[in-house]
N, C-alpha and C positions, 0 to 999 in steps of 0.2 A: 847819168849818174856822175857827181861830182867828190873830186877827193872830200874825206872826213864824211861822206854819205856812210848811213847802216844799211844795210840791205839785210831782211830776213825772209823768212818763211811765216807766209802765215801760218797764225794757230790751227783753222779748219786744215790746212792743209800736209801738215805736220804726218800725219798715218796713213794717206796715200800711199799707192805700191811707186808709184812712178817717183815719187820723193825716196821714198826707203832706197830702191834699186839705186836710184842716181848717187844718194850718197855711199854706198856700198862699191859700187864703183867707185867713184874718185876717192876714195879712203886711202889710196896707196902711193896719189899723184904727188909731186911736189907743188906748193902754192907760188906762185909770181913775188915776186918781193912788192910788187904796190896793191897787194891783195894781202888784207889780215882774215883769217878764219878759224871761228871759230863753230866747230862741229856739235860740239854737246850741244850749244842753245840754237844751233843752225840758222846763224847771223855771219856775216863776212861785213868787212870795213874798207872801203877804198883808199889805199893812204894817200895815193897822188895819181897822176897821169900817168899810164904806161910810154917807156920806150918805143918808140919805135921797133929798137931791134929785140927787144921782147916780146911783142907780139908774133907770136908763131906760126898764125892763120897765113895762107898765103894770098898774097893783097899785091893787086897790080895796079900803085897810086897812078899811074901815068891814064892808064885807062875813066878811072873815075874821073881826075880832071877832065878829058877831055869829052865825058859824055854831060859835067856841066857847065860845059866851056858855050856849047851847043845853045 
């Protein structure tokens, strides 16, 4: 996915429980400032590349390098 991408939901998939649940869930999260969203039409917009230190996943870059250093 690249910044200015749309990213939605598809239509078939729109009435799923597993769609409903998930946004019912994250209803209450705060969004990333390089993520725009929008819930009524269940589309989000990437605005740009995440930081580094915004991504909250825990990620051990040292590892990854050196398993494609290999």
């Amino acid at each position: 996915v690249k910044p200015g991408q749309i990213i939605e939901i598809d239509g078939r998939s729109k009435d799923m429980d597993r769609i409903k649940s998930a946004l019912e869930l994250s209803s209450g999260l705060e969004m990333p400032e390089w993520l725009e969203v929008d819930r009524e039409n269940l589309k989000g917009t990437v605005l740009r590349y995440p930081l580094r230190e915004e991504i909250k996943a825990p990620v051990r870059e040292q590892l990854i390098v050196e398993l494609y250093s290999k």
